[in-house]
C-alpha positions in Angstrom: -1.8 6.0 12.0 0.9 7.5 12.0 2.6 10.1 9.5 3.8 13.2 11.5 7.2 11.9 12.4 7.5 9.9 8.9 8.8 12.0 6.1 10.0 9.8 4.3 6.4 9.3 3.6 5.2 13.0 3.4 7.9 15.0 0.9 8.4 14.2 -2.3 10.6 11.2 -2.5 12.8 11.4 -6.1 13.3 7.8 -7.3 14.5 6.6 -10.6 13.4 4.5 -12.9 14.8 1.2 -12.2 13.7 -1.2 -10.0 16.7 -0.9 -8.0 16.5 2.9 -7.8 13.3 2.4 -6.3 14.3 -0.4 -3.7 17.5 2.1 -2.7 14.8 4.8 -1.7 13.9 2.9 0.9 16.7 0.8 2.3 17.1 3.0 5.3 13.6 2.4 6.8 14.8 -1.3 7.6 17.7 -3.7 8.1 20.1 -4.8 5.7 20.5 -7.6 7.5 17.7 -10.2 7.1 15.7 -11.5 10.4 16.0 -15.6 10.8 12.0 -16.2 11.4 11.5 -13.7 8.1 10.0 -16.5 5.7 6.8 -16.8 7.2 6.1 -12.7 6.9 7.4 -13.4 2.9 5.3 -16.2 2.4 2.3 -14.7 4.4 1.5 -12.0 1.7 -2.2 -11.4 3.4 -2.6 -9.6 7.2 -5.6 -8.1 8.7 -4.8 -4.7 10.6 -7.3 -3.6 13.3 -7.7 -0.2 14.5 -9.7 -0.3 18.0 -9.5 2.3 21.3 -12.0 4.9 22.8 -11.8 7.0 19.4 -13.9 3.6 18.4 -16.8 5.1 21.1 -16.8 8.7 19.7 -17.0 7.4 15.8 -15.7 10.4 14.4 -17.8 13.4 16.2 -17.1 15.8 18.9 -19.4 17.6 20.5 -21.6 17.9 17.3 -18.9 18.3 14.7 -18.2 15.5 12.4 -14.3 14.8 11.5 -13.4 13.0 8.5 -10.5 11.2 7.3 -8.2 9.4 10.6 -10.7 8.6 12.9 -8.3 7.7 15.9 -6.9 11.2 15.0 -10.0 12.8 16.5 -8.3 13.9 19.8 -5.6 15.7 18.0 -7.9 17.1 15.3 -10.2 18.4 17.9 -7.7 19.4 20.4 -9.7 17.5 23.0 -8.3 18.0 26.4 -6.8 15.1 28.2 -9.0 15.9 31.0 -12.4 15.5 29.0 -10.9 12.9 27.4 -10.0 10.7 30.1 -13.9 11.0 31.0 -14.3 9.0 27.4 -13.3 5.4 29.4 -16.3 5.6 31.2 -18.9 4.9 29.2 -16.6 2.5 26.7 -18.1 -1.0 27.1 -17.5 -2.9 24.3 -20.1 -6.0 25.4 -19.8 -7.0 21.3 -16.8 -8.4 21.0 -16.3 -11.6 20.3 -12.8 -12.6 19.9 -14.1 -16.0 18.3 -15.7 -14.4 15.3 -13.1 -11.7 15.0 -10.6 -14.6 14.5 -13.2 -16.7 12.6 -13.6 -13.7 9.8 -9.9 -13.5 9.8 -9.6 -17.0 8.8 -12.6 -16.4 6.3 -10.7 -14.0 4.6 -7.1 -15.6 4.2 -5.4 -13.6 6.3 -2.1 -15.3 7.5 -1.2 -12.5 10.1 -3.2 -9.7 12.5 -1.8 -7.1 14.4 -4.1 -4.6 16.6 -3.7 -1.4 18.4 -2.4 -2.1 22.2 -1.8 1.5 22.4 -2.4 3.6 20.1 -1.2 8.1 20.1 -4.0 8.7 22.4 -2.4 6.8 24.8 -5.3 4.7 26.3 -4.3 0.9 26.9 -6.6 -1.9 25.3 -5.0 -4.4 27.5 -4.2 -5.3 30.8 -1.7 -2.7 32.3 0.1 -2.6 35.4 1.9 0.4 34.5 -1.3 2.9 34.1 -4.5 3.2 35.4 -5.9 4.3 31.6 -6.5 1.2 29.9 -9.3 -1.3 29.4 -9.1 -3.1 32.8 -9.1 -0.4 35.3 -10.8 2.8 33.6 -13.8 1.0 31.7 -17.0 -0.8 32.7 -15.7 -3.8 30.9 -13.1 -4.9 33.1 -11.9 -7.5 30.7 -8.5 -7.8 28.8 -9.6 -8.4 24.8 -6.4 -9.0 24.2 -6.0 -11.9 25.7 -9.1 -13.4 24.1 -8.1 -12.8 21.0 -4.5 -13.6 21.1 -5.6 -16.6 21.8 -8.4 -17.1 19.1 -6.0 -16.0 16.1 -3.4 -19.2 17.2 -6.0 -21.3 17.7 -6.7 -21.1 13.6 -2.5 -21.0 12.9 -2.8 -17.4 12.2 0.0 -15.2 13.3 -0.6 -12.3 16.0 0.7 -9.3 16.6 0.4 -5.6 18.5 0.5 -2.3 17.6 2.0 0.0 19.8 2.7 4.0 19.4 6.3 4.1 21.2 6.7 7.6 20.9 3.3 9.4 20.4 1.5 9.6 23.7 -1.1 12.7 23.6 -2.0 11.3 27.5 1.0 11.8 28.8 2.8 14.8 29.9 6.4 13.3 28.7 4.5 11.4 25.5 5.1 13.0 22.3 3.1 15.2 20.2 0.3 16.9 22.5 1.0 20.8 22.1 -2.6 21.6 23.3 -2.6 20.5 26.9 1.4 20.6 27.2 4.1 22.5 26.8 6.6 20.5 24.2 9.5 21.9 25.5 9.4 21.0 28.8 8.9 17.3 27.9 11.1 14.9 29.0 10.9 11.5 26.2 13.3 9.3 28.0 11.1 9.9 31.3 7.9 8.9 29.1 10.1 5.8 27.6 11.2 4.2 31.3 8.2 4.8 33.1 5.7 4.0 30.0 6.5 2.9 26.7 9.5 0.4 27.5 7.2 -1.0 30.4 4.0 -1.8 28.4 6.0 -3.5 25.6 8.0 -5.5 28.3 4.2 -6.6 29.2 2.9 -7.3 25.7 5.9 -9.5 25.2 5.6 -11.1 28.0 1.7 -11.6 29.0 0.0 -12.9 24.9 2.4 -15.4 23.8 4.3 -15.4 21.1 4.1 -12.6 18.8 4.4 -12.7 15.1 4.9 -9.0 15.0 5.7 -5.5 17.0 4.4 -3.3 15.0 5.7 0.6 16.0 5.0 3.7 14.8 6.3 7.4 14.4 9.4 7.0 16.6 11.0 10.0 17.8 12.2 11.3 21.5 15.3 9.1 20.7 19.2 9.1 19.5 20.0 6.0 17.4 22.1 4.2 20.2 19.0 4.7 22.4 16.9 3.1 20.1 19.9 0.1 19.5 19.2 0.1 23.1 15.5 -0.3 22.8 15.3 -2.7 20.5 17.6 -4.9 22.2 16.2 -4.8 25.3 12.9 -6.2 23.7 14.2 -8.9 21.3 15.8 -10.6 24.4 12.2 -11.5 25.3 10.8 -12.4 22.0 13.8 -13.0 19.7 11.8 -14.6 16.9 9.3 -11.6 17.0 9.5 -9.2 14.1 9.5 -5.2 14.5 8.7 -3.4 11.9 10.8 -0.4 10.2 8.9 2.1 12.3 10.8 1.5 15.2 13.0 3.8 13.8 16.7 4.2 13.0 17.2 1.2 10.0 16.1 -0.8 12.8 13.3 -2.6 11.8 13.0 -6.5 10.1 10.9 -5.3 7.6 10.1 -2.6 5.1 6.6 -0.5 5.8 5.6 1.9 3.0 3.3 5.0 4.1 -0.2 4.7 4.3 -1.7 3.6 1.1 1.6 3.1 -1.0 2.2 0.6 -2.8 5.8 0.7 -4.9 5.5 1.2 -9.0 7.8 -2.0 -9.6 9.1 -4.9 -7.5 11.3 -4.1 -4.9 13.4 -6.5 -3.4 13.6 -8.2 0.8 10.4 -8.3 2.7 8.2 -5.3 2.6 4.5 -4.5 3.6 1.8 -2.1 1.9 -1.1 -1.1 4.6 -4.3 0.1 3.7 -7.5 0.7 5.1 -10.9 -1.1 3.9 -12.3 2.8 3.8 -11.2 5.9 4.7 -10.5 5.9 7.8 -8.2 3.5 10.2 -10.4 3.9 13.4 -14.1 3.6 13.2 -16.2 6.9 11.6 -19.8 6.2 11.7 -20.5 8.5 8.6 -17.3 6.8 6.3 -18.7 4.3 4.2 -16.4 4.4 1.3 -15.6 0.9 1.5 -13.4 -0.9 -0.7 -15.2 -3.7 -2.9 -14.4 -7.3 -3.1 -12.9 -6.9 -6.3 -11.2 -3.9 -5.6 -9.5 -6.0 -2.5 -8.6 -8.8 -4.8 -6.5 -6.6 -6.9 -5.1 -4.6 -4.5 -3.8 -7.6 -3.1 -2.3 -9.0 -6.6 -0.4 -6.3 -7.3 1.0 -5.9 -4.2 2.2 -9.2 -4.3 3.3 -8.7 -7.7 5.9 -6.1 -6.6 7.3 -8.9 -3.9 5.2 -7.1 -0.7 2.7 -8.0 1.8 -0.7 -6.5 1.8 -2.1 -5.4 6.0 -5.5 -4.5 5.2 -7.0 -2.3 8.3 -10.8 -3.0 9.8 -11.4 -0.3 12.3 -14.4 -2.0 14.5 -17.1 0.6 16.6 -17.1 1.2 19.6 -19.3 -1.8 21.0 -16.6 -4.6 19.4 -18.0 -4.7 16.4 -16.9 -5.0 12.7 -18.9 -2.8 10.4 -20.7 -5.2 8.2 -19.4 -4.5 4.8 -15.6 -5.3 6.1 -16.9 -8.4 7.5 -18.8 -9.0 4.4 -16.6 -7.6 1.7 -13.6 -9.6 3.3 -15.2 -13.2 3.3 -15.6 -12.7 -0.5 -12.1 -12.1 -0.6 -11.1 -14.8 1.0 -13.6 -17.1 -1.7 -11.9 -15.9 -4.5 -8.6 -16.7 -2.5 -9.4 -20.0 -1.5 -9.2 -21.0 -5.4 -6.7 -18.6 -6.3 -4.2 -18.5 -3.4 -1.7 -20.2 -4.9 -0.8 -17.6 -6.7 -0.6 -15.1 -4.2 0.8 -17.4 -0.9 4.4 -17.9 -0.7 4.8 -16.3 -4.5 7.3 -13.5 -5.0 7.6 -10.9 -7.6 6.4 -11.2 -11.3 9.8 -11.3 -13.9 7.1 -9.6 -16.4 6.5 -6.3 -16.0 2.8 -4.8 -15.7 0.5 -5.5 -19.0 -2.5 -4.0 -20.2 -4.0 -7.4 -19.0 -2.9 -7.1 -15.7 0.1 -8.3 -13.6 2.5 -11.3 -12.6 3.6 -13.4 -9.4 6.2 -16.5 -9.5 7.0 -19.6 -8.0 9.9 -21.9 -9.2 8.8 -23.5 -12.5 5.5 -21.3 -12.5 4.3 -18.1 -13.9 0.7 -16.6 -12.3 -0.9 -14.0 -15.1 -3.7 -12.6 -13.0 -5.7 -10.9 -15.6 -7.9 -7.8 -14.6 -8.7 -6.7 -17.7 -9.6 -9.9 -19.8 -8.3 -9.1 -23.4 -11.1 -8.3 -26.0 -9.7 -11.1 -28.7 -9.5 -13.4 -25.8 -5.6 -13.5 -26.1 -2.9 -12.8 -23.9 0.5 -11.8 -24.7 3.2 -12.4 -22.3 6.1 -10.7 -23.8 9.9 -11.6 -22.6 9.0 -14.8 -22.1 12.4 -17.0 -23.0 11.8 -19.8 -20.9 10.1 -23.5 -22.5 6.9 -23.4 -21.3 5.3 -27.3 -20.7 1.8 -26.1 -19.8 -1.1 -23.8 -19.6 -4.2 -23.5 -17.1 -6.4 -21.0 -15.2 -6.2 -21.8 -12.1 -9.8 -22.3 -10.6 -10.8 -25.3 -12.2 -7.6 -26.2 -13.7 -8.5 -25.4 -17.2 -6.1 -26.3 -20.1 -5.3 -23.5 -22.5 -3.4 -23.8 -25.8 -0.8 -21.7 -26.5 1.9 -20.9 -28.5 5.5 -19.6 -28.5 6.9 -16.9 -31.4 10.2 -16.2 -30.2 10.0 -14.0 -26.9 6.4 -13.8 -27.2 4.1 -16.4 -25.2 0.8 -16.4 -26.9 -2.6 -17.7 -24.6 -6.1 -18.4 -25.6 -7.9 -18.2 -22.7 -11.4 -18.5 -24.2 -12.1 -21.4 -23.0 -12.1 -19.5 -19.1 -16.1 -19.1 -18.8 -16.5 -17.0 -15.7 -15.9 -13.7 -18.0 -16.8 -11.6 -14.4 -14.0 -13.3 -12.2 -12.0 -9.3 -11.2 -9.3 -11.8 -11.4 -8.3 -14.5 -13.9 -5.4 -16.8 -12.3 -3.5 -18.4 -15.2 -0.7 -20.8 -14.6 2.4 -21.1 -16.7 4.4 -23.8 -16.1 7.9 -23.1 -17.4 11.7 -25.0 -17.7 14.7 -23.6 -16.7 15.5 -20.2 -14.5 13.5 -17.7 -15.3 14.4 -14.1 -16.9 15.2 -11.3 -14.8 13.0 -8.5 -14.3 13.6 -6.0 -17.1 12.1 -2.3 -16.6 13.6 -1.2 -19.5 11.5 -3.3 -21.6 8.8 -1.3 -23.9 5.7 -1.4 -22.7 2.6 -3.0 -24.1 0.1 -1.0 -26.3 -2.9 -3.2 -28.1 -5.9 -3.0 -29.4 -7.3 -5.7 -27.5 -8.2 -3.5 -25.1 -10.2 -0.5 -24.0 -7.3 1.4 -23.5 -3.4 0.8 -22.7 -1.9 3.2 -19.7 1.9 3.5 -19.8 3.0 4.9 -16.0 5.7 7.6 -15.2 7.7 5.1 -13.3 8.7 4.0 -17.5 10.0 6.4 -18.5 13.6 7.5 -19.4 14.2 11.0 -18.6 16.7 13.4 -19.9 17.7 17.3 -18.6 16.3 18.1 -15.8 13.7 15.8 -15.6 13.1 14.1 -12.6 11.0 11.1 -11.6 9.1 11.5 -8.0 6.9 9.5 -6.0 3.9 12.4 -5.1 2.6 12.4 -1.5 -0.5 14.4 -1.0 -3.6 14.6 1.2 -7.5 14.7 -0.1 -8.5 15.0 3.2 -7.1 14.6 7.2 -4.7 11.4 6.8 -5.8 10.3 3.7 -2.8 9.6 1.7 -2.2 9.3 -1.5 1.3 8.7 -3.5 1.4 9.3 -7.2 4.8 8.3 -9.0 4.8 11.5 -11.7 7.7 12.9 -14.2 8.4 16.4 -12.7 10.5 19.0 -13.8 10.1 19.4 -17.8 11.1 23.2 -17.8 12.9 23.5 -21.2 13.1 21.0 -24.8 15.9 19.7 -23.1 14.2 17.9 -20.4 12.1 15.4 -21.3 10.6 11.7 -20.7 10.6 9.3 -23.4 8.3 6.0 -23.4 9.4 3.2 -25.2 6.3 1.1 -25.9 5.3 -1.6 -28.4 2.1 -1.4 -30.2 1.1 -5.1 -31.3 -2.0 -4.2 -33.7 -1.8 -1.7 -36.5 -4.4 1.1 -36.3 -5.5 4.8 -35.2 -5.0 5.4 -31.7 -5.8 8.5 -29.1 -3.3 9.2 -27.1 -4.3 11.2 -24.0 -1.5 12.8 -21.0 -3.2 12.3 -17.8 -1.1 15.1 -15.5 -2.0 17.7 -12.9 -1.2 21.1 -13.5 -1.0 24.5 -11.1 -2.1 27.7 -12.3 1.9 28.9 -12.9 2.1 26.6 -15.3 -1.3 26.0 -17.1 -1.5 28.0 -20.7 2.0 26.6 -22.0 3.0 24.5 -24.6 4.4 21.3 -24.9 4.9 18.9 -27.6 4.2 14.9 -27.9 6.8 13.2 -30.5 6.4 9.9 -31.6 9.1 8.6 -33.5 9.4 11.8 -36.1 5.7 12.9 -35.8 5.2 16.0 -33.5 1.7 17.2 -31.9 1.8 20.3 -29.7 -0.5 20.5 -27.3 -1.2 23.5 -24.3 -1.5 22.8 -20.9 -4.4 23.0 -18.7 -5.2 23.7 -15.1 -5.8 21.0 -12.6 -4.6 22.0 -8.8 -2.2 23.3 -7.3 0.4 20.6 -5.2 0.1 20.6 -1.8 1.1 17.5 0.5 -1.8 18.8 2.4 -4.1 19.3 -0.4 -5.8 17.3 -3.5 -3.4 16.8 -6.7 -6.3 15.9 -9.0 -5.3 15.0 -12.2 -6.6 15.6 -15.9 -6.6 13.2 -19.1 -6.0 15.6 -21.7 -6.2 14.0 -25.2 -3.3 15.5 -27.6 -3.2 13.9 -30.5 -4.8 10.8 -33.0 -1.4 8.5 -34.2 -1.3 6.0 -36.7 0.5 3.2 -36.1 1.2 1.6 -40.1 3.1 -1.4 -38.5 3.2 -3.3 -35.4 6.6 -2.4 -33.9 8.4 -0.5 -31.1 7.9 3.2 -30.9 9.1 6.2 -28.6 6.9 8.8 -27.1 8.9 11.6 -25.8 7.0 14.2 -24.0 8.8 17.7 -23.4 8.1 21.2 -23.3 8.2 23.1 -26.3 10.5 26.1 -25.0 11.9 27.3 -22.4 9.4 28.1 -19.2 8.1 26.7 -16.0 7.4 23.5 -15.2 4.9 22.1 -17.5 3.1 19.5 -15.3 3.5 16.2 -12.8 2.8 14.3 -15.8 1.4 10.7 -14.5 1.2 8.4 -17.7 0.5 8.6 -21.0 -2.8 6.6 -21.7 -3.5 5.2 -25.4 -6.9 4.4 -26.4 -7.3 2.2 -29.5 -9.9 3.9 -31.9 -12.3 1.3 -33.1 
């Protein structure tokens, strides 16, 4: 993938609290105005990205070395010369693949839409090409377009296909972007690379697979913004009802993609897509087996949804066409629990409740989907803000009744009678009358003893002074992102972030900051107020921030509060004089004390 030419996705982005604040921060990164075939990509909610291309072959080594992280980085990581890299195509034979299954496991798992890597930055061709002799057909032993197969395998099963191509990076090519190590940037000539290359090779995926669900670019560059109006206009004449996404550059794009592993703190509004990758990496490592579990899919994939996006989830398949086993595996369970639960995920949009300890929310007119994670310990759930009548109850697999009752704003459930206690995700289905309540992210969030413990994010807080609340982007390893929404900034008492939360059960609780910290500002002190009840606390050192380099993060309890009543309470965190910033505080987390 993908991040170089993106940062929007690699400084630290300042949003605000609101959900609107958060939806501005990324309104440049695609059209205001909305695409006529955009339904299906809203309704879709579930796509399969693959990764595929001679970095498949190498599988993460180079002449003895291992590379982690971005496996189809590996050229650029190693600096491998295009001349030794060229010699790669010879020996890539991928005599596994098997478009049938490839679509077969896509249908397994739900997935309404795939796109896959025509060309990725290394420049090599997984298709057909008339316009180089590097691709698939003409350098390989394999002499066969997969493409062609497989576009044709995905519509066979109604599922929506699509390409990836890397417009702008092309570490082949002596015009293509982003090669320093075999070519001298300066003398590069884009527009050169975009006629004789780029522009061609999309003219022939438009043309050659049918029609495409999706154009999926990345990390544009080489171009002014009436050159890319240009571009893109040129294309949509052949495929008008194909959608490009926001990495085309310039506003241009039909829909909103987030960087690598993001996924927004609250709902944002229009269509939008989260990508991740099942492990690590996006192309095939051999030695990256950090795949994500069925249940860590399933989750991923509700609270995506639950913030009004689409979930691409990447496969990167080895060099022989193959899927590593666990994707294939770890996917069809998905797609089990989705084949009883999909109704609240397909063609839902955004939850109008904002995150609970239990978990989170979709919607459909006249319905309410609770998919609880964490199943509450007194087998009750509490849906707070709920003003709307509400006719009936049910967990979804199986169609379960559940009472209920109604106490003003508060929607009480008893879901005891919901047996399979190790679902990762409960559906429950409240039907409702009347138009439902807006979104509120000012509403105080949810603290009860009913669970383990009760995390209140950055994202709600209300900050004062200099405070500031920023979406974190920062690197464990090569092209492993991770974004972090923290409260930054807390220099002096008068900046500070205040939590409005409402604990439901009297009782002791421990209430623990989870921040990072550099050495600058480790050793200071701070102070936690709750109402009129101070603790101060001194801070202690985590990492320093890097985009580059970890931000790992520490839960640091503080203080043990009594709460005599149920009742709304304010946790204001600020720094107890005047000195550097105290720490990227992430939440607040509070654990009931039994």
């Amino acid at each position: 993938m993908k991040h170089i030419l993106f940062t929007l996705y690699l400084i630290i982005a300042s949003c605000t609290v609101k959900a609107q604040g958060m939806e501005e921060m990324w309104d440049s990164s695609a059209s205001k105005k909305e695409h006529p075939n955009i339904q299906w990509f809203k309704d879709a909610k579930f796509g399969m990205f693959i990764h595929w291309g001679l970095y498949s072959k190498l599988a993460g080594t180079w002449k003895g070395k291992n590379y982690y992280g971005s496996g189809e980085w590996i050229m650029n990581q190693a600096k491998i010369p295009v001349k030794d890299y060229r010699k790669i195509a010879a020996d890539f034979n991928p005599v596994n693949f098997n478009a049938e299954e490839w679509a077969q496991l896509a249908e397994d798992a739900g997935v309404k839409y795939m796109v896959i890597t025509a060309k990725h930055h290394e420049g090599f061709s997984m298709f057909d090409s008339k316009v180089t002799g590097f691709d698939i057909m003409d350098a390989t032993p394999y002499k066969k377009d997969p493409m062609k197969a497989l576009s044709a395998a995905m519509r066979k099963r109604g599922i929506r296909f699509g390409f990836y191509y890397s417009q702008f990076q092309d570490w082949y090519e002596p015009n293509g972007g982003r090669n320093t190590w075999d070519y001298d940037e300066s003398k590069k000539d884009y527009q050169s690379y975009y006629r004789q290359k780029a522009i061609p090779q999309l003219k022939e995926l438009l043309t050659n697979y049918g029609p495409l669900g999706i154009v999926w670019f990345d990390t544009p560059g080489g171009m002014t913004k009436e050159q890319t109006a240009a571009f893109v206009k040129e294309l949509r004449q052949l495929q008008p009802n194909s959608l490009f996404s926001s990495r085309v550059g310039q506003g241009m794009g039909d829909y909103k993609d987030f960087g690598d592993s993001e996924v927004p703190p609250v709902p944002i509004e229009g269509a939008w897509e989260s990508i991740y990758t099942h492990n690590d990496s996006w192309g095939y490592i051999a030695h990256d087996m950090n795949f994500k579990s069925p249940d860590e899919i399933i989750k991923l994939l509700a609270n995506v949804a639950s913030k009004g996006g689409n979930l691409m989830l990447n496969v990167g398949p080895d060099g022989s066409g193959k899927i590593p086993e666990y994707s294939v595996k770890y996917l069809q369970r998905a797609g089990a629990w989705l084949k009883k639960n999909g109704a609240g995920i397909y063609a839902s949009t955004a939850g109008f409740i904002p995150a609970q300890p239990w978990g989170v929310t979709t919607a459909k007119p006249g319905k309410l989907f609770l998919h609880v994670f964490n199943r509450p310990l007194n087998d009750t759930v509490l849906v707070p803000g709920f003003t709307n009548a509400v006719s009936n109850v049910y967990a979804l697999d199986g169609a379960v009744k559940l009472p209920f009752i109604k106490k003003g704003e508060d929607l009480y459930i008893n879901m005891a009678a919901v047996k399979n206690v190790r679902s990762p995700n409960t559906v429950l289905v409240v039907e409702f009358r009347g138009t439902p309540p807006a979104y509120n992210a000012g509403a105080p969030v949810t603290v009860s003893a009913a669970f383990e413990n009760n995390t209140v994010d950055a994202v709600f807080a209300e900050v004062t002074g200099n405070a500031k609340i920023q979406s974190l982007t920062y690197s464990y390893y090569y092209g492993d992102w991770k974004h972090t929404t923290c409260v930054t900034d807390l220099q002096a008492p008068a900046d500070s972030a205040v939590f409005m939360v409402r604990i439901t059960d009297p009782g002791d609780y421990k209430l623990i900051l989870e921040y990072a910290c550099p050495q600058e500002s480790a050793q200071q002190e701070g102070v936690l107020n709750v109402d009129d009840k101070s603790y101060l606390f001194r801070t202690l050192r985590t990492s320093e921030f890097d985009r580059k380099a970890p931000l790992l993060f520490i839960k640091h309890p503080v203080a043990i509060f009594t709460a005599a009543t149920p009742g709304i309470y304010h946790l204001t965190v600020k720094p107890y004089q005047q000195g550097k910033e105290l720490f990227k505080l992430k939440s607040i987390i509070a654990e009931p004390i039994k």
